[in-house]
DOKOLFI-267975 format. One record per residue (C-alpha): residue number from 1; x, y negated, z. Coordinates in steps of 0.2 Angstrom, whole numbers. Layout:
   sese       x       y       z
    NUM       X       Y       Z
...
END
This chain:
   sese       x       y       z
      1     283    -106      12
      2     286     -94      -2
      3     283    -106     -15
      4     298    -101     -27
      5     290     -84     -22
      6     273     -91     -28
      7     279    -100     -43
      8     291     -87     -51
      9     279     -72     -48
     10     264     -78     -53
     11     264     -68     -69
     12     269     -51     -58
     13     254     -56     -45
     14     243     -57     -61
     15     250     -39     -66
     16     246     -32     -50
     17     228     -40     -48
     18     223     -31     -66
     19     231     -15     -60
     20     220     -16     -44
     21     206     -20     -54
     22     206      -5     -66
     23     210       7     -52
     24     194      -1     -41
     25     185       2     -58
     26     191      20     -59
     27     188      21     -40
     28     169      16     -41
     29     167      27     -57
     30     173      43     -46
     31     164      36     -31
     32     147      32     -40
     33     134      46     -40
     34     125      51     -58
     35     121      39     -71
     36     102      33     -70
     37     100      33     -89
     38      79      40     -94
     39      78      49    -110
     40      65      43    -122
     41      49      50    -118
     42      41      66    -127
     43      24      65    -123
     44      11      82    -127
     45       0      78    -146
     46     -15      73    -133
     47      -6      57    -132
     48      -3      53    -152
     49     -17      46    -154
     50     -33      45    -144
     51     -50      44    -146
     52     -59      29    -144
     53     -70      26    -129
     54     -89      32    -129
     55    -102      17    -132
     56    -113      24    -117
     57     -99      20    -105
     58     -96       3    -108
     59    -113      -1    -109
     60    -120     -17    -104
     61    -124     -18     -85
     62    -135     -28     -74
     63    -126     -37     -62
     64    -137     -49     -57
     65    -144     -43     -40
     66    -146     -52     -24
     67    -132     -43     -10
     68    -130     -44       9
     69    -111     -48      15
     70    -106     -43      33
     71     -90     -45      42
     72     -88     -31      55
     73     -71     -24      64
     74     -65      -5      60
     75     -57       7      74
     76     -43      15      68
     77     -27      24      75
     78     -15      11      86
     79     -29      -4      79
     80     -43     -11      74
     81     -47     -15      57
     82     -56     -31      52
     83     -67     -25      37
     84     -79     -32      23
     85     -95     -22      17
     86    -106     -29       3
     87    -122     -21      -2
     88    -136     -24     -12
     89    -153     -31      -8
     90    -163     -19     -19
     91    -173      -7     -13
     92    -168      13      -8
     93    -150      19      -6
     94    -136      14     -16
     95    -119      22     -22
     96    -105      16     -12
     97     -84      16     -11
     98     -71      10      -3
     99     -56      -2      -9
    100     -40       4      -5
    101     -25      -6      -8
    102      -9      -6     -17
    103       7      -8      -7
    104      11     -21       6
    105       1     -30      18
    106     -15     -31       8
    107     -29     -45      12
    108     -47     -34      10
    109     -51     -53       1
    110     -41     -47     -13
    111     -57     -37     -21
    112     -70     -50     -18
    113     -72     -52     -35
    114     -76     -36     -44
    115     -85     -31     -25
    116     -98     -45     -27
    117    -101     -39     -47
    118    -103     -21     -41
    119    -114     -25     -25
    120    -125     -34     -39
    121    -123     -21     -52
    122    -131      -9     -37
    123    -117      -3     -29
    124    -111      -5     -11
    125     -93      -5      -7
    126     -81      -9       9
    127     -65     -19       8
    128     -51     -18      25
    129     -35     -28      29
    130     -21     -15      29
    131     -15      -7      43
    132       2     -18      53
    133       5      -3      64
    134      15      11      58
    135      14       3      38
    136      28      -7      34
    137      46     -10      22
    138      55       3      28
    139      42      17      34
    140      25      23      27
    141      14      34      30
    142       1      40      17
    143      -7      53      29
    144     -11      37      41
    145     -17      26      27
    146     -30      39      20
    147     -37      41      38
    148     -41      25      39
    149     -50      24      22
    150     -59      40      28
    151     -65      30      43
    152     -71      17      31
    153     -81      28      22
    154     -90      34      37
    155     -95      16      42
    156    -102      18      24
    157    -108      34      25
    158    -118      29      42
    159    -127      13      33
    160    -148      16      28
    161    -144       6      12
    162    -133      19       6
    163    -135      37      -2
    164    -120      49       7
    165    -123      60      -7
    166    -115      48     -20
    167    -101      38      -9
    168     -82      37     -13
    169     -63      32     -12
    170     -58      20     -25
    171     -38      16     -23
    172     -27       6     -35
    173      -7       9     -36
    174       2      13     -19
    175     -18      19     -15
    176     -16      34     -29
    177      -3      41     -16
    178     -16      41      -3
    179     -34      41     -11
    180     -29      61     -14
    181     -25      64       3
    182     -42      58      10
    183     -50      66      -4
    184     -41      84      -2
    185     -45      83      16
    186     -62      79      17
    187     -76      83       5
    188     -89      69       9
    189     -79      62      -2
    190     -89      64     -16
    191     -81      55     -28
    192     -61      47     -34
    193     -57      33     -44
    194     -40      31     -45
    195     -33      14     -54
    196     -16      13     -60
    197     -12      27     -51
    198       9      32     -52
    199       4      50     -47
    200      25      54     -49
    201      35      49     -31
    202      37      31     -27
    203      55      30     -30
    204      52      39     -48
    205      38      25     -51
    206      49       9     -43
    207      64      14     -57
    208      56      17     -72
    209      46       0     -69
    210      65      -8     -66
    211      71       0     -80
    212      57      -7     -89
    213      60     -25     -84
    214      77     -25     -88
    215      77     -18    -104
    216      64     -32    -107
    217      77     -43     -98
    218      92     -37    -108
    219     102     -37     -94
    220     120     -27     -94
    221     120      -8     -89
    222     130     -13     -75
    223     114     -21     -67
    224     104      -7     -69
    225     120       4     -62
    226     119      -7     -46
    227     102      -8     -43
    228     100       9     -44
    229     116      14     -32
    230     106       3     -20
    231      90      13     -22
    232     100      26     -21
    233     107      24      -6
    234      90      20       3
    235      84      31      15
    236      66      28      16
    237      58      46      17
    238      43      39       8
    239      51      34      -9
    240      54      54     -10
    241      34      59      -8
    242      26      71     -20
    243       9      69     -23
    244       6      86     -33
    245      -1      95     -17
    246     -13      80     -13
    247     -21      79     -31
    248     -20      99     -34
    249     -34      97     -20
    250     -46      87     -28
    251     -62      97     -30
    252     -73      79     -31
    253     -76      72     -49
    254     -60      59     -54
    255     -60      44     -64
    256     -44      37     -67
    257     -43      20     -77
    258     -25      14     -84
    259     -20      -2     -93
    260      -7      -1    -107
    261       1     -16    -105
    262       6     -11     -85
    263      24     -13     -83
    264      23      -6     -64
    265      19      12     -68
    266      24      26     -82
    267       5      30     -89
    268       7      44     -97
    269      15      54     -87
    270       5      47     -72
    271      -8      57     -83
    272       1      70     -89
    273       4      74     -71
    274     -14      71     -64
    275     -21      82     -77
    276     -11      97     -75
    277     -15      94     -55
    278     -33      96     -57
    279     -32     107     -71
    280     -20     121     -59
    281     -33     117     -46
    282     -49     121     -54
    283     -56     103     -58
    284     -62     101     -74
    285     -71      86     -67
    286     -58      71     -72
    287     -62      59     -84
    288     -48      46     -90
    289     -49      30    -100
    290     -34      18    -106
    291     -41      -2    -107
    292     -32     -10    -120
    293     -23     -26    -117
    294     -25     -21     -97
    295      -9     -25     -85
    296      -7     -16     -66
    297     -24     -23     -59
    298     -36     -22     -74
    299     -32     -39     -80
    300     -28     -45     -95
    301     -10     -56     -95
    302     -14     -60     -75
    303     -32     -67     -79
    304     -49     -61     -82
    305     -53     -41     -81
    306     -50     -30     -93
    307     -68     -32    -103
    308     -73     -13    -102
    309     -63     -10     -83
    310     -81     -18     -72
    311     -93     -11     -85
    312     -85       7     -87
    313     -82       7     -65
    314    -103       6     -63
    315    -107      15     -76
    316     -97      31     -71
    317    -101      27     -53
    318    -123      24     -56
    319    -123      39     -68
    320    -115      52     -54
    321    -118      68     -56
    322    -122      66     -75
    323    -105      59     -80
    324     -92      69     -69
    325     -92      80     -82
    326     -87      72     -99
    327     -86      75    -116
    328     -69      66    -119
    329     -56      69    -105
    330     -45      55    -112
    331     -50      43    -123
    332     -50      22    -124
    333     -32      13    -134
    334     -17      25    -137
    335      -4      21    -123
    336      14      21    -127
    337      28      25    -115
    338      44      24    -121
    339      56      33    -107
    340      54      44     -95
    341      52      41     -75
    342      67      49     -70
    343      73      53     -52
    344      86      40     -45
    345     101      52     -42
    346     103      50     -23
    347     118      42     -16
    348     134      50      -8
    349     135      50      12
    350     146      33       7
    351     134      26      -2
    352     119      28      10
    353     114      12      18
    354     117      15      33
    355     135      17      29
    356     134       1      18
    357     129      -9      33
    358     142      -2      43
    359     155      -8      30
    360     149     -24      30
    361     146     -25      50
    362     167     -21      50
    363     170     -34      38
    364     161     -46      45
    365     170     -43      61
    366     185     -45      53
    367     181     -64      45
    368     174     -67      64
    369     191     -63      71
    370     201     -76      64
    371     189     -90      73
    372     186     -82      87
    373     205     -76      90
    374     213     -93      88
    375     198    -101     100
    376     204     -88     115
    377     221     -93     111
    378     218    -113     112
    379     209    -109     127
    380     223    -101     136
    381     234    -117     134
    382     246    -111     122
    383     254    -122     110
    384     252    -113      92
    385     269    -125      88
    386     280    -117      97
    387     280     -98      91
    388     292     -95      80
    389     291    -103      61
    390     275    -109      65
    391     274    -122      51
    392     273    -104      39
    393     254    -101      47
    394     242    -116      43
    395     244    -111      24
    396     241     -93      29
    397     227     -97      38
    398     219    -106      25
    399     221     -93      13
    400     211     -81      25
    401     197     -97      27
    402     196     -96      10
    403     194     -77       8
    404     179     -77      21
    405     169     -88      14
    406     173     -81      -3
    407     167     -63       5
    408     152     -71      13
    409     147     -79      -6
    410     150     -63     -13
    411     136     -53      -1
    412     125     -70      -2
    413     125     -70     -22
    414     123     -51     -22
    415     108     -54     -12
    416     100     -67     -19
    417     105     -59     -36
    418      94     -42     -34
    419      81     -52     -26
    420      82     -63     -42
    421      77     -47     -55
    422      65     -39     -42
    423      56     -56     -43
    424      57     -56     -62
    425      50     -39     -63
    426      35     -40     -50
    427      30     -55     -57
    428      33     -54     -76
    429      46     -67     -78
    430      62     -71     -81
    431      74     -73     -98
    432      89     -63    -100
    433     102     -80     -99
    434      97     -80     -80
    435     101     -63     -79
    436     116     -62     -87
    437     122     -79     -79
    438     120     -69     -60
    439     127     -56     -65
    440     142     -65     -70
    441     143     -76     -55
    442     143     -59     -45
    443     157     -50     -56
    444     167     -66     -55
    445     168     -67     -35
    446     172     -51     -36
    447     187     -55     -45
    448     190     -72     -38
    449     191     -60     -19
    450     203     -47     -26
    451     213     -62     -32
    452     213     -70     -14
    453     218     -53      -7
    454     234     -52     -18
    455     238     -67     -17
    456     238     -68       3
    457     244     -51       5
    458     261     -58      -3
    459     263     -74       7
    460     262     -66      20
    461     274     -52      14
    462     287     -70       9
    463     285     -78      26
    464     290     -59      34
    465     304     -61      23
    466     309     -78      28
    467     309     -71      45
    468     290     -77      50
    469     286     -68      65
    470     266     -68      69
    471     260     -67      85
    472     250     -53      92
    473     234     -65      89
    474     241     -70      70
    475     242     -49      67
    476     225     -48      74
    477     218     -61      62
    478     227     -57      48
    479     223     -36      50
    480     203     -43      51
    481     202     -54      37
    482     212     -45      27
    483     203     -27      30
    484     186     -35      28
    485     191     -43      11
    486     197     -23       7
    487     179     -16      13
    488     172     -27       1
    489     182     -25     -15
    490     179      -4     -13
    491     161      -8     -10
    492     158     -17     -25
    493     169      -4     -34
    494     156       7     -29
    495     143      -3     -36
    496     151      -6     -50
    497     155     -23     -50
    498     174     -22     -58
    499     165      -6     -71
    500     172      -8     -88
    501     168     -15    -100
    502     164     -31     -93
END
């Protein structure tokens, strides 16, 4: 069945396919929102050079007290929260704060460690499983998270062992959002400390901490130009919030404590924005230290804490009222950020993901069409053999297997592609051959389904021409498969997936 065709136009097939491949290049160029492409970063003189750390902060502290642990459960809106509180066996009241997380769904055990060296340094502090309802991938709610740290720190607040005049919210990443909120909100918050804190949107944060990785990586722009159409595209009202009101609100003194070796985060301008914050709202109250060698959780290279981060945190926290106010705003190892955190430019109405999944919902129909077609058909009792040059459809047919499983790799290896570099980023790891061997197994299916589609599209144009007439079920097939396969090839134009150069 169209062999001779097959044979002798294989060069013109080949001619078509790289004309279809520039103008789905050209198609995802139009298509594709703004380049996500940071400047380098101009940071104010403040951040040239800094001074170093006072002496008096990072003092030696006793950390040798006895300290009471209870277990105790938390009501909260829609739950109950299962809680930690650790306090010291010394006499009289002690200073007291409250962990809150990062992002995900945190384990209060994750902050036994520096808890038990604060409860025997003096200092008593709660630690909560995060909230299950209304916190999760797709929808968060910062509002909801600081009530539930506020609550904590009325369980503290309520506690004989502990001074309400010297108690706290202490929040680390994600909990930089919500930290402000609580504080802003209510003023027996006597004190912030804000750890790793973004202080610019989450989605602002999430891409300069990709670009990050995979300029480490050195992974092609095209990855970057995909990752980013994704984020893009997502609709999670949450990745859009602006913390400026929330911290403009802050009356209460602030510590704020950044590592520069954190990969998650863009520091200074985390600071940057933090100060001019407070400073429009009338705190002069902020004090703000950089720990050498530190990554996103006060560690140094995912081991022991940052030597000064424990020792600076109870010294700030024991000295209260004396040290809100310090000599040195900023001080500690001079950080250095080489871009910008830049907005990810938000995707068309065809690229938002709820048109994606549509696309991919109609193409997936379409593959499922073939099977499901020919099935009905069998089950009818008719006998495929008898229609009309039917010998011409079993190589048709496996042409159109052959391009959904093709389509289906292609989503698969996208998939496990992006989950791939968001793996290497969270976790530090990766080399760039793993990256740029991914990306070419993505680009090349790509290809090998725009093949397949040209291909098929003239067999089936030679079996018309030797006078092949399909069935009504044969159309229905060939109209699914072959549509699906054409969803995907202007979906990964949009993505950028036949960009040039290669």
């Amino acid at each position: 069945m169209g062999g001779g065709l097959m044979n002798v136009g294989r060069g013109a097939l080949g001619v078509i396919a790289g004309v279809l491949m520039v103008t789905l290049a050209a198609l995802g160029h139009l298509l594709s929102p703004p380049a996500f492409d940071p400047p380098p970063l101009s940071a104010s003189p403040a951040f040239r050079s800094l001074p170093a750390q006072p002496p008096a902060e990072v003092r030696h502290v006793d950390a040798s007290a006895r300290f009471r642990t209870e277990t105790l459960t938390v009501p909260a809106r829609d739950e109950t929260l299962k809680a930690t509180v650790r306090t010291p066996l010394t006499p009289g009241r002690h200073p007291a704060m409250v962990f809150v997380q990062g992002s995900g769904s945190g384990d209060g055990a994750e902050f036994t460690q520096q808890a038990e060296w604060l409860a025997r340094a003096g200092i008593a502090t709660i630690a909560y499983d995060k909230r299950t309802v209304g916190y999760n991938f797709r929808n968060r709610d910062f509002s909801l998270l600081a009530d539930d740290a506020l609550r904590m720190l009325d369980v503290l607040r309520r506690r004989p062992d502990v001074d309400p005049s010297r108690t706290g919210l202490w929040g680390v990443s994600e909990g930089g959002w919500v930290v402000p909120i609580a504080a802003a909100e209510d003023k027996d918050v006597r004190f912030v400390v804000l750890v790793s804190s973004p202080n610019v949107s989450p989605m602002r944060q999430v891409a300069w901490a990709l670009n990050e990785q995979l300029l480490r990586l050195h992974a092609p722009t095209g990855v970057r130009d995909l990752l980013t159409r994704a984020m893009g595209g997502v609709g999670f009202d949450f990745l859009r919030y602006d913390g400026g009101p929330a911290l403009r609100g802050i009356t209460q003194p602030v510590l704020a404590l950044y590592g520069t070796m954190d990969p998650s985060i863009p520091f200074v301008e985390s600071t940057e924005t933090l100060t001019g914050a407070l400073d429009k709202g009338g705190n002069p109250d902020y004090t703000i230290r950089f720990l050498a060698g530190a990554n996103h959780a006060m560690r140094l290279n995912g081991g022991a804490f940052a030597p000064g981060y424990l020792p600076t945190l109870a010294n700030w926290i024991g000295g209260l009222p004396g040290t809100a106010a310090p000599s040195l705003h900023l001080a500690g190892e001079t950080p250095v950020q080489r871009f910008e955190a830049a907005d990810v430019p938000a995707a068309p109405w065809w690229g938002e993901s709820t048109f994606l999944w549509l696309t991919l919902c109609l193409a997936a129909v379409g593959y499922v069409a073939a099977p499901v077609t020919e099935m009905v058909v069998r089950l009818r009792g008719r006998d495929l053999r008898l229609q009309t040059n039917a010998h011409l459809w079993p190589a048709i047919r496996r042409r159109l297997r052959r391009m959904a499983w093709t389509g289906l790799g292609e989503f698969a290896a996208v998939m496990a592609f992006i989950t791939l570099i968001v793996l290497f980023s969270v976790n530090q790891a990766g080399a760039w051959p793993a990256v740029q061997a991914g990306w070419l197994v993505v680009r090349m299916l790509a290809v090998v389904m725009l093949v397949q589609e040209v291909t098929t599209v003239a067999a089936v144009l030679a079996g018309l021409r030797d006078g092949w007439q399909p069935s009504r079920w044969e159309k229905t097939v060939l109209t699914g498969v072959l549509g699906g396969t054409g969803l995907l090839l202007v979906t990964a134009a949009y993505y950028g997936l036949f960009g040039i150069p290669w």
